[in-house]
ZAMARGU-4260 file (C-alpha; in steps of 0.2 Angstrom, whole numbers, plus 5000, padded with zeros to 4 digits):
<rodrens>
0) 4974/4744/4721 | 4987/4732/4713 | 4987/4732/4694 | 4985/4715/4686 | 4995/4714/4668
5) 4986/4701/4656 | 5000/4690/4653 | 5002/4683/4632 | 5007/4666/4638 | 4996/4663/4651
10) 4980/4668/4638 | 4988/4658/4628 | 4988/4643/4636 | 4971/4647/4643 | 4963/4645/4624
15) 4973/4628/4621 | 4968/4619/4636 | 4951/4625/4634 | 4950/4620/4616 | 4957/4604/4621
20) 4945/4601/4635 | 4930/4605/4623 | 4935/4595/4611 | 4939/4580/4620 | 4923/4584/4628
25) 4912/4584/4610 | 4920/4569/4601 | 4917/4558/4615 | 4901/4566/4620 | 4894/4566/4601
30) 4901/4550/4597 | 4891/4541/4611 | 4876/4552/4606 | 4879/4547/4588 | 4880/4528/4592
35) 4865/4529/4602 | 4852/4538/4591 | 4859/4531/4571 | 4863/4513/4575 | 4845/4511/4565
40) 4849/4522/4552 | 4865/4518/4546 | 4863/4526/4530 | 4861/4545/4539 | 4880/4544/4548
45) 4890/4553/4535 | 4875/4569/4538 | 4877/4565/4557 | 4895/4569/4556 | 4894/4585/4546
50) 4880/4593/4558 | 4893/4586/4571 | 4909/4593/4567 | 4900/4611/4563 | 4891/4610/4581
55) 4908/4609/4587 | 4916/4623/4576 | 4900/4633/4585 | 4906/4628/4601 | 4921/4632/4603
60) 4920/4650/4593 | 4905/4653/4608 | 4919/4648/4623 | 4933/4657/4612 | 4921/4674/4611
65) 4919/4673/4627 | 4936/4670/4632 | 4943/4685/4621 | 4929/4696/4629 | 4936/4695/4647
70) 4955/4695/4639 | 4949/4713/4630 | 4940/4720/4648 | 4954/4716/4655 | 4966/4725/4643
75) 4950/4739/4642 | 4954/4739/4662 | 4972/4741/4663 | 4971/4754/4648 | 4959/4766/4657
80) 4969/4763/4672 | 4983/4770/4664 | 4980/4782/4655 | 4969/4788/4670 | 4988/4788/4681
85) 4994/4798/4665 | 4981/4812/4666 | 4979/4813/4682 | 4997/4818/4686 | 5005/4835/4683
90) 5021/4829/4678 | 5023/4828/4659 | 5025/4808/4655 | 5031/4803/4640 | 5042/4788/4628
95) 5048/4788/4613 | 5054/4773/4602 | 5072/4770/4597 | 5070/4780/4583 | 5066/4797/4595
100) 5049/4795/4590 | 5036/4801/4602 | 5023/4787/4605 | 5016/4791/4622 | 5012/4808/4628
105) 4999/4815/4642 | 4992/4831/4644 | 5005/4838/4653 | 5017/4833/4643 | 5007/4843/4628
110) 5007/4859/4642 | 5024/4857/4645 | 5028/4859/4627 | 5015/4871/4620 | 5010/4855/4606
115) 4995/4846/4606 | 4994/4826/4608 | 4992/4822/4591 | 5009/4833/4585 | 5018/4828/4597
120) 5014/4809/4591 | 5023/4799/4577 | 5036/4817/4578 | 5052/4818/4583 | 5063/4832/4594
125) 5070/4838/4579 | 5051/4842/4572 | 5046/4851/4587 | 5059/4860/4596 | 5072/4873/4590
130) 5087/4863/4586 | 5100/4866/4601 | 5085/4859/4614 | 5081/4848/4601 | 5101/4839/4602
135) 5099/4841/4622 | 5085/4832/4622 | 5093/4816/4610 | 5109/4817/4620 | 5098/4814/4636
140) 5090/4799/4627 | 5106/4793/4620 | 5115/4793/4637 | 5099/4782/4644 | 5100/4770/4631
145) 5119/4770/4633 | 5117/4766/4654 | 5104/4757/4655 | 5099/4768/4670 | 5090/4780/4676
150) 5099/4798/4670 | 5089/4817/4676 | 5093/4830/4668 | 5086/4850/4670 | 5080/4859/4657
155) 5077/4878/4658 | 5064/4885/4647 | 5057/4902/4640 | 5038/4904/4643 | 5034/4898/4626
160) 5044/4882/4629 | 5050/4881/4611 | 5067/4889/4615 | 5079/4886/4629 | 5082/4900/4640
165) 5100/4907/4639 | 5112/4903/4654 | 5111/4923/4660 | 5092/4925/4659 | 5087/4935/4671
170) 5069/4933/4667 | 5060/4925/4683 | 5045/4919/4669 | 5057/4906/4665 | 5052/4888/4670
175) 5064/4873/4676 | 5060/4855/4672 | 5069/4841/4681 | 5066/4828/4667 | 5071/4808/4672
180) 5072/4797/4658 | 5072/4777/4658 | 5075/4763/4648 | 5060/4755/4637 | 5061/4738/4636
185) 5051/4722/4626 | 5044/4707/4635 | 5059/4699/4628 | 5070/4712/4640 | 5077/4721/4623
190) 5078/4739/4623 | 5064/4748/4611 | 5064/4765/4619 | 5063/4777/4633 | 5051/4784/4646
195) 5052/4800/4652 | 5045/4809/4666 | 5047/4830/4667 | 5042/4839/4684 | 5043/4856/4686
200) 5055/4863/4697 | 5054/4881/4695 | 5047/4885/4712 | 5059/4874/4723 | 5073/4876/4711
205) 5072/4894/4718 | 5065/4893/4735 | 5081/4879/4736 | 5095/4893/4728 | 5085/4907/4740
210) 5089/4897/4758 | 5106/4892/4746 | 5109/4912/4746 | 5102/4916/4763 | 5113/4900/4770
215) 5128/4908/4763 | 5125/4925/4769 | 5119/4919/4787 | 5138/4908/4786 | 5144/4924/4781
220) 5134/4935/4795 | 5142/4921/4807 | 5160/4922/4802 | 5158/4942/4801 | 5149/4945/4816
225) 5162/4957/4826 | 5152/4947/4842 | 5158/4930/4848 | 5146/4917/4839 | 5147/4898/4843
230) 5136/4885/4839 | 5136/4870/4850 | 5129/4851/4851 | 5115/4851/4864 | 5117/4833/4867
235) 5134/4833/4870 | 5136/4852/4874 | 5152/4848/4859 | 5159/4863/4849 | 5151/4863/4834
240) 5156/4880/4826 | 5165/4894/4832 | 5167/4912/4823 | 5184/4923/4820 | 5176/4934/4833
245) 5176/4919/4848 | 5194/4916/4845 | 5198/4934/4847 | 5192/4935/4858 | 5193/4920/4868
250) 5210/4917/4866 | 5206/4895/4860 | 5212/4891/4843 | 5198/4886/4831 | 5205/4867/4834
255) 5203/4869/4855 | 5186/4875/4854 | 5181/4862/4842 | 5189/4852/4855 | 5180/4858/4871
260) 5161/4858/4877 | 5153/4874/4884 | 5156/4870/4904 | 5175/4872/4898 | 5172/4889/4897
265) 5162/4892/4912 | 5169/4895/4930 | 5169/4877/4941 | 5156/4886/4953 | 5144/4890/4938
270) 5145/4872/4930 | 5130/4865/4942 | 5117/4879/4937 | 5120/4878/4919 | 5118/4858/4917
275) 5102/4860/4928 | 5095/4873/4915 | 5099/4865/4902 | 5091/4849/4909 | 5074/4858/4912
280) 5076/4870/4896 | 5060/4868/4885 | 5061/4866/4867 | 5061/4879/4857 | 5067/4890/4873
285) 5077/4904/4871 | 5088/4911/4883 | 5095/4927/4886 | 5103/4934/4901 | 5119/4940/4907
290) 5134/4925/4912 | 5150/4923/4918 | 5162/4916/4905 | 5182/4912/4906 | 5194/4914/4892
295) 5210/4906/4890 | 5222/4917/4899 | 5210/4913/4916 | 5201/4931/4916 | 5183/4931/4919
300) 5171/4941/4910 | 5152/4946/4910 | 5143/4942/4892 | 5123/4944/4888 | 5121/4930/4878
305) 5105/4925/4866 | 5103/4909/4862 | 5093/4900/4846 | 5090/4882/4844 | 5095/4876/4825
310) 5097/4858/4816 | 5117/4860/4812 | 5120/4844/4802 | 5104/4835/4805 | 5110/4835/4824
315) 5101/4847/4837 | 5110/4860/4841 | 5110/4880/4849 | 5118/4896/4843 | 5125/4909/4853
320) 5128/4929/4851 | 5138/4932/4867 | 5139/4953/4870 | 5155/4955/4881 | 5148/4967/4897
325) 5161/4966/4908 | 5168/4984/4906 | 5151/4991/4906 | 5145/4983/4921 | 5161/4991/4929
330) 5156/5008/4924 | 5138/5002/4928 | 5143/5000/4945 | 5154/5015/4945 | 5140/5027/4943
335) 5132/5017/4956 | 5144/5021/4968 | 5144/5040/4961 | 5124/5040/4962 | 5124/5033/4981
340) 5141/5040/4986 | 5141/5056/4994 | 5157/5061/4986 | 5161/5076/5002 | 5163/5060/5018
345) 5162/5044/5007 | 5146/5042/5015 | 5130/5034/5007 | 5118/5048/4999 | 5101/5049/5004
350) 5097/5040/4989 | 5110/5027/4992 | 5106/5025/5009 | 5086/5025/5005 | 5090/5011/4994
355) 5097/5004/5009 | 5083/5006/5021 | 5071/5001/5009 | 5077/4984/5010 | 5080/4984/5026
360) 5060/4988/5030 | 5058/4973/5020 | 5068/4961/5031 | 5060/4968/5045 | 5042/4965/5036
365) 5046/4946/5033 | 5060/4940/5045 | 5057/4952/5060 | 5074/4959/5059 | 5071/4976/5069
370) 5081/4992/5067 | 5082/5010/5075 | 5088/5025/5064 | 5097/5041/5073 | 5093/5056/5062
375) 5106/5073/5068 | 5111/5088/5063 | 5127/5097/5069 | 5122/5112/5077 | 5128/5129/5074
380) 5137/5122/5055 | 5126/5139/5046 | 5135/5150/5059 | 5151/5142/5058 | 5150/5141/5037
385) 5149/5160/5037 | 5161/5164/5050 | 5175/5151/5044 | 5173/5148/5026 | 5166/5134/5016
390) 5181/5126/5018 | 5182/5124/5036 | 5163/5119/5036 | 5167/5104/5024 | 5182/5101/5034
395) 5170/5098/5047 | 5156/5088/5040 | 5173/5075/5035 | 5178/5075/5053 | 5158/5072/5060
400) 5158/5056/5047 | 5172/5048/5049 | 5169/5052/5070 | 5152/5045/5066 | 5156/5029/5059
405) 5172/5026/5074 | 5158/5027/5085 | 5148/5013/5078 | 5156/5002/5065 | 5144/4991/5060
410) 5129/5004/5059 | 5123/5009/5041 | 5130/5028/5038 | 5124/5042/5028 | 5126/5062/5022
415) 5109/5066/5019 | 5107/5086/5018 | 5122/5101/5022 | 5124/5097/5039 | 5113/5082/5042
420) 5117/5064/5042 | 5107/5048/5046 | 5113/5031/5058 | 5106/5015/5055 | 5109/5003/5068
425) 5106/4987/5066 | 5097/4981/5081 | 5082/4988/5093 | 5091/5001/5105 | 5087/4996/5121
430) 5092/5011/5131 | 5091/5029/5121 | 5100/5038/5133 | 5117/5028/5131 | 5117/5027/5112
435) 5114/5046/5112 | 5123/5051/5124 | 5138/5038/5116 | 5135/5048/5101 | 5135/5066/5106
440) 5151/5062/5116 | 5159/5058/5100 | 5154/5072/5091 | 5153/5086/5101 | 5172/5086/5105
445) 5183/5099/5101 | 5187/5098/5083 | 5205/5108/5075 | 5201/5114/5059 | 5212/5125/5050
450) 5220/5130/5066 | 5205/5135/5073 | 5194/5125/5089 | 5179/5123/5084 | 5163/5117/5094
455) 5148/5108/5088 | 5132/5100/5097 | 5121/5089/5087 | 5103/5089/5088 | 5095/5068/5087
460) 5082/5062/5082 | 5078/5043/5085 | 5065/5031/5075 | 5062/5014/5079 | 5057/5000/5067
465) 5042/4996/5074 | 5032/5011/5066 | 5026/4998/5052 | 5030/5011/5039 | 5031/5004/5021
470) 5043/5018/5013 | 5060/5025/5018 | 5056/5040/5014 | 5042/5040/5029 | 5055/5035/5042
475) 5067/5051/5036 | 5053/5061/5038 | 5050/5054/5055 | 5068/5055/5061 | 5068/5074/5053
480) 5052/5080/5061 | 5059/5071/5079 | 5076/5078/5076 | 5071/5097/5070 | 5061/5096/5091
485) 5076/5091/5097 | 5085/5107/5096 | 5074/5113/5107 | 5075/5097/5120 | 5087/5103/5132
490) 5098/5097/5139 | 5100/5080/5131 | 5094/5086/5114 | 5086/5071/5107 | 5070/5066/5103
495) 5061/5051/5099 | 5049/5049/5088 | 5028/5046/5090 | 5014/5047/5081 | 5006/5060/5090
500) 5023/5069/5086 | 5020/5069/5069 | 5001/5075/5071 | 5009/5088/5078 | 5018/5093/5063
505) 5005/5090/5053 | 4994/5100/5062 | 5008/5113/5061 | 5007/5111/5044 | 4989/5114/5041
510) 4992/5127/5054 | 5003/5136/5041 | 4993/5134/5026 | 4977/5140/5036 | 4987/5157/5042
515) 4993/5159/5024 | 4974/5158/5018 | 4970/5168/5030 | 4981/5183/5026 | 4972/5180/5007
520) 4956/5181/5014 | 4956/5196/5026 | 4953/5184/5042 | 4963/5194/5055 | 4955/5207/5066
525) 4963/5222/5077 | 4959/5221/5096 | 4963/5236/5106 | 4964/5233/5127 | 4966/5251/5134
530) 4980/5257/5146 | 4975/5266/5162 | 4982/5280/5172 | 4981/5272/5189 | 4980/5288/5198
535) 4963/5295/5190 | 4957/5280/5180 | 4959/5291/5163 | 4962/5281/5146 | 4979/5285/5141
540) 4980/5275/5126 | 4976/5257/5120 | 4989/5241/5114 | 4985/5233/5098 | 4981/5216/5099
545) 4979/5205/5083 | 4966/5190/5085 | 4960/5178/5070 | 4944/5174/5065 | 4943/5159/5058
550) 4928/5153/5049 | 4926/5137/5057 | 4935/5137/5074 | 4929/5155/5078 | 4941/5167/5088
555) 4958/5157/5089 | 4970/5167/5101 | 4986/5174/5096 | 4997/5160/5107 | 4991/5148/5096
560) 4998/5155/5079 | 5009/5170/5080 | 5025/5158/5087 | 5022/5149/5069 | 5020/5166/5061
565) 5037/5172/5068 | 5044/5155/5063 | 5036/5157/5046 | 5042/5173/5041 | 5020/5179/5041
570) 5023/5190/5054 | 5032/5200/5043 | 5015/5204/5031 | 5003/5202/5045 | 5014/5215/5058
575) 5014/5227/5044 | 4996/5224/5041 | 4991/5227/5061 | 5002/5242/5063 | 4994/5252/5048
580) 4977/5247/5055 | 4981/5253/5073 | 4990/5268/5068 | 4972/5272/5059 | 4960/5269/5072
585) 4971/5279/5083 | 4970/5295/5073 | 4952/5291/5071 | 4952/5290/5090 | 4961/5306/5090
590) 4948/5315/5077 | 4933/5311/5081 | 4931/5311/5100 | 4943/5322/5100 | 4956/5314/5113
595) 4974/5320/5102 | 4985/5312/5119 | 4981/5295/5115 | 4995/5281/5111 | 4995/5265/5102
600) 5005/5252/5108 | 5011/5240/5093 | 5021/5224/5096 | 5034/5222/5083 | 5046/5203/5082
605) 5063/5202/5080 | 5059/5196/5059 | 5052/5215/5057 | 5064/5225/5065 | 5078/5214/5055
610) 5070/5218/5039 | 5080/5231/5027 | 5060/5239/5023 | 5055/5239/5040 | 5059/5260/5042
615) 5052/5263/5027 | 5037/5256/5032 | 5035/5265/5049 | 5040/5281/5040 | 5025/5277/5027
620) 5013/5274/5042 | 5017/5291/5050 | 5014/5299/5035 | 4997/5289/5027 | 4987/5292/5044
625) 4996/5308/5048 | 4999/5305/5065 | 5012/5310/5078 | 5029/5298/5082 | 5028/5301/5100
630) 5009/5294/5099 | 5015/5278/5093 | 5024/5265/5104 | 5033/5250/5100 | 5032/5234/5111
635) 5046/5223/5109 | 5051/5207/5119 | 5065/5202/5128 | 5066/5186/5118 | 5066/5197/5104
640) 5080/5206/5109 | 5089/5191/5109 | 5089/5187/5092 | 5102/5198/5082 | 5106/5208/5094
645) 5118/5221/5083 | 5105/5222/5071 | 5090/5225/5082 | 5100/5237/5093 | 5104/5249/5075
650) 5086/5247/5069 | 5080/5253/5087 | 5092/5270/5089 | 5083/5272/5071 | 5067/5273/5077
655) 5072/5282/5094 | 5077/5293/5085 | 5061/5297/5073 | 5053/5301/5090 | 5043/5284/5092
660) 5042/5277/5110 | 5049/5260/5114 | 5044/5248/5127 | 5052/5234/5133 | 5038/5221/5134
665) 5037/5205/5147 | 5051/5211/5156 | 5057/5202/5171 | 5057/5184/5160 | 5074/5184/5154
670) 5091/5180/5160 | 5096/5198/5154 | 5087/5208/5157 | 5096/5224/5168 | 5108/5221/5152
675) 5096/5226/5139 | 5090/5242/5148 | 5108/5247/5146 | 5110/5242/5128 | 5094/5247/5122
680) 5086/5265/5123 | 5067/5260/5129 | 5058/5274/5136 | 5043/5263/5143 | 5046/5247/5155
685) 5032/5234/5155 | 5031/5222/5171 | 5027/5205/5165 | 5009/5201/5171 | 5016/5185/5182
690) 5025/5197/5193 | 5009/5208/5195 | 4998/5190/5197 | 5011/5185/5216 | 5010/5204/5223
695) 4993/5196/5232 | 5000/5181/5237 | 5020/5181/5240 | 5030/5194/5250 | 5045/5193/5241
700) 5034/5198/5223 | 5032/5213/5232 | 5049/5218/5235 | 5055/5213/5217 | 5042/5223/5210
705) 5047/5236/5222 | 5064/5237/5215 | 5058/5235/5198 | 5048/5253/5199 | 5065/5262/5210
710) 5075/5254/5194 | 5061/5262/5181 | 5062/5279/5190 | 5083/5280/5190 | 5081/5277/5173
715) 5068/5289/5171 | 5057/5276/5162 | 5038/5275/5162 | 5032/5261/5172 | 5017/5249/5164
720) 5008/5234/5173 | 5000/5221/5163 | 4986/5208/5171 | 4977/5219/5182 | 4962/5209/5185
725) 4958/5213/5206 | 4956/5230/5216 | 4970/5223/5227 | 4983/5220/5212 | 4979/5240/5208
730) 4980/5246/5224 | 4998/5237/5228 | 5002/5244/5212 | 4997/5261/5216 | 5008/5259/5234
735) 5023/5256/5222 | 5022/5270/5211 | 5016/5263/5195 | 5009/5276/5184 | 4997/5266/5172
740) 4993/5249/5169 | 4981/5236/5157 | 4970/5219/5164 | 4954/5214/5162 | 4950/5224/5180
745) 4948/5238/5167 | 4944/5231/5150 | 4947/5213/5141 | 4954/5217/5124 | 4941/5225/5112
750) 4935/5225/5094 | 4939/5241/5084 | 4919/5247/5087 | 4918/5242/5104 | 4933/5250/5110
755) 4927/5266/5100 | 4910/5264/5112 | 4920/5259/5127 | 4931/5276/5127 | 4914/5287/5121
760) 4908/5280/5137 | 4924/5283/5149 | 4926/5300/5140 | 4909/5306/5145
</rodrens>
């Protein structure tokens, strides 16, 4: 809406033409009447022109009413209308005459100052204000009346705004008024006063001095960062700002990074990558990540840098915080190298080399980039460590890698236990036997080590890629589980690996955990086969046999588990367990059907007899069941003889000695056997039941076990035949002077009470 102003001279003019029209109008409108009704009554004319001229004094005092009327609505209008703009506003409005008279003041003006309207009008500053504010406020007007322009001015004010508040008030109550004061001028254009209007500013006046305050500290932040900071056009990628820090650190002057853009200190190879991220950098995005940078002298470093957009100077712009990493990516990658180093060959680690193969699996999964592993252990390093020293063992573990990694170049090589290491070659091996055999060329050469000729086998294990295993620790199990059956894979002592290789393991496993339950649970049982005299048929005695009875595959023979007991280290509780038990039923035996010349064959492994305790225990035995040394007899293999063979051979004269018998089990199945007999004093021989199984069949059987028995004789030993089962086997046997023997022609192996029944019978 667009204020009209009633203008003096047009209303004005308005009236005279109006009265002119009117009367122009009348006196030639009443004269004509005037002449048309009196020309018959001349005599009436002076009366017709008296009621004439006062008709025309009623006329035009109607038309000038109602000419005034519309001038005063519209001055009624224009009044409200401003005085309405007055009100409505919260700035304090105001003017005074040239004698600083106040003749106009709204509401808020009268808030402003604490004074009604009707003081404030007619008063002057000097009437309502202390005398200090009251001289502000007339210089102010003075110096608009001086200019003739506009002149703003602020005025800090106590709450009670009488008073002006001192420079150093402290008191945030205090109010701020930006007050802008004009000239009042006549329609003539001559000064009669001034207007005034007074906004307060107290909230933006200290919303303006706070991001004043935090400008200045966040300049300060910026120059006093120790980090390099920059800020830089993102138009023109120009220098915009640069802190004390950059220079430092950089090596530019102030003037040179003001005169460069940011790809001048980026390396020419990093230049496309940055301008296609800025290109397709979102507004508002900030970036962070690690960059290469270049300072003056050519160097590259590594920073982490953040980045903020800002408005510098009305211009968009970015700052940076740049974090120099270099030095700490380089100890980073140090421990790196430490964590998958093996610091002993310079080798990866098995985690390094994990790391490796984990990737390597996942080239294979997308690209079909196939591999094979070849997982070894050198052979003999345990016996070797503790004959030689550590010194030399480490000497050789240097001497295997760097033969290892001569003997294939580009294949991936690692330490991964004491004497194990791990080969990943890059490719599908075609034909196992030439990498293997390449290999254990290599290695098993002599190697001069501290003046000493040492030689070392390995034991290999081979995976291939194709397994579709997802973790590298999977594939090291594999090549571990196919390289620990390789030591027994003669002669090429490799093995590669399968699935039903590893259900084999795991069964051997479960195996494991099974027997161990079992030994909790009491699941073993004592079988007793008896041994005949050949000559009369009498029971001399019975052999202890152990036998499981597991709850959900029944009777599980003792081939099945006692090689993983012995491996285990459970034969050790288990043998002690069966040889009390025997050694029990024996003197029961002995009690009760009174039959004080029967034996009790016990088979002891190579782990008990190498046992410090094992005496003791024996000795314990004897004296718990109370009966005598010469009743009890000790089976031992030849395979068991093998093992230790010092040891053994100590722990045998100790036990010769206490009385107890000793019977060389299965003999005839090793390569030394006639060299045992010599080491050993045995004072029983037990033919191995394959010879007794060929005496039928095979001439030459014969004649082996005939010198088997002259040898037993010589040596004064007792001779024992296992795996009797026909009434030809005993009969041959009987030709060739065997004096007792055991097969199921006499009696399978027993349980406990039927072997008690079994020899009530035989005895009666």
């Amino acid at each position: 809406m667009k204020l009209e102003p009633l203008s003096s001279t047009r209303f004005a003019a308005q009236i005279t033409v109006l009265y002119a029209v009117i009367g122009s109008l009348w006196i030639v409108l009443s004269d004509y009447l005037v002449a048309l009704t009196l020309v018959d009554f001349p005599n009436q004319l002076s009366r017709v022109q008296t009621l004439k001229g006062w008709g025309f004094v009623l006329v035009t005092s109607c038309c000038l009413y109602l000419l005034l009327r519309r001038g005063a609505r519209s001055l009624q209008k224009s009044y409200s209308l401003l005085e309405t703009i007055l009100e409505s506003t919260t700035d304090a409005i105001f003017a005074k005459n040239l004698a600083g008279e106040y003749v106009v003041a709204n509401t808020a003006a009268a808030e402003m100052t604490g004074i009604p309207i009707q003081q404030m009008l007619g008063a002057k500053d000097e009437d309502l204000f202390e005398v200090q504010l009251a001289q502000q406020l007339r210089e102010h007007d003075r110096l608009s009346l001086a200019s003739g322009i506009r002149q703003e001015r602020e005025t800090c004010l106590k709450p009670d705004y009488l008073n002006p508040a001192p420079e150093d008030d402290d008191d945030k109550t205090a109010q701020i008024y930006l007050t802008s004061k004009d000239v009042w001028y006549d329609p003539y254009g001559r000064p009669i006063g001034v207007i005034g209007v007074s906004r307060n500013i107290t909230e933006a006046k200290r919303a303006y001095d706070a991001l004043a305050a935090s400008e200045e500290r966040y300049r300060s932040l910026f120059a006093c960062h120790p980090q390099p900071m920059w800020i830089y056009d993102q138009e023109s990628l120009q220098f915009l700002a640069v802190n004390p820090a950059a220079i430092a650190h950089y090596g530019y002057s102030e003037a040179e990074f003001l005169s460069m853009t940011i790809e001048d200190i980026r390396p020419a190879e990093d230049i496309p990558s940055l301008l296609d991220n800025l290109q397709h950098k979102p507004k508002g995005y900030i970036a962070s990540g690690v960059r290469r940078h270049l300072k003056k002298d050519g160097s590259v470093i590594a920073v982490d840098i953040t980045t903020h957009d800002v408005d510098f100077e009305g211009r968009p712009a970015q700052v940076i915080l740049a974090n120099d990493i270099t030095e700490r990516l380089q100890v980073q990658a140090q421990l790196e190298r430490y964590a998958f180093t093996d610091t002993l060959t310079g080798l990866l680690n098995r985690t390094g080399f994990s790391h490796n193969l984990q990737q390597a699996i996942a080239r294979n999964r997308n690209e079909s980039y196939p591999f094979t592993l070849l997982y070894l252990s050198l052979d003999g390093f345990t016996r070797l460590k503790f004959s030689l020293g550590h010194r030399v063992a480490r000497q050789l573990l240097i001497e295997a890698a760097s033969r290892l990694k001569a003997c294939f170049p580009g294949a991936i090589a690692a330490r991964l236990e004491d004497n194990e290491f791990v080969l990943r070659l890059g490719h599908q091996v075609d034909s196992v036997d030439a990498v293997v055999g390449r290999l254990r060329e290599r290695l098993s050469s002599i190697y001069r080590l501290n003046n000493h000729d040492v030689f070392s086998d390995c034991s290999i294990g081979v995976v291939r890629s194709n397994l579709g295993y997802c973790d590298a620790e999977e594939y090291l199990q594999a090549g571990d589980t196919a390289m620990y059956q390789a030591r027994s894979a003669l002669p090429h002592k490799y093995v590669i690996f399968s699935q039903q290789l590893r259900d084999a393991a795991l069964n051997r496993m479960e195996l494991d955990a099974a027997l161990r339950r079992a030994l909790e649970r009491q699941e073993f049982e004592v079988y007793y086969q008896p041994f005949i005299d050949l000559a009369s048929g009498q029971c001399l005695g019975f052999e202890a046999l152990v036998r499981w009875q597991h709850p959900q595959r029944g009777l599980v023979p003792p081939g099945q588990f006692i090689p993983l007991m012995e491996e285990t280290g459970l034969v050790v509780p288990l043998g002690k367990w069966v040889l009390q038990e025997a050694c029990q039923q024996l003197k029961s035996w002995q009690t009760q059907l009174k039959q004080p010349q029967l034996t009790m064959s016990v088979n002891v492994a190579a782990l008990q007899l190498t046992q410090p305790g094992f005496l003791e225990v024996l000795d314990d035995v004897l004296r718990t069941t109370g009966i005598a040394p010469p009743c009890l007899k000790l089976e031992i293999t030849e395979t068991t003889l093998m093992q230790n063979t010092e040891t053994i051979r100590g722990s045998l004269d100790e036990i010769k000695a206490r009385g107890i018998n000793l019977s060389i089990d299965d003999f005839g199945t090793g390569y030394s056997s006639l060299s045992y007999l010599h080491l050993f004093s045995f004072t029983v021989l037990k033919l191995d039941r394959s010879f007794v199984t060929q005496l039928e069949s095979s001439s030459k059987s014969i004649e082996i076990v005939r010198h088997i028995a002259r040898l037993a004789q010589n040596l004064n030993l007792a001779l024992v035949a296992e795996g009797i089962e026909t009434q030809q086997q005993l009969v041959l046997l009987q030709q060739l002077e065997f004096q007792e023997g055991q097969g199921y022609l006499f009696s399978a192996p027993l349980p406990a009470s039927t072997a008690h029944q079994w020899l009530r019978d035989r005895i009666s």
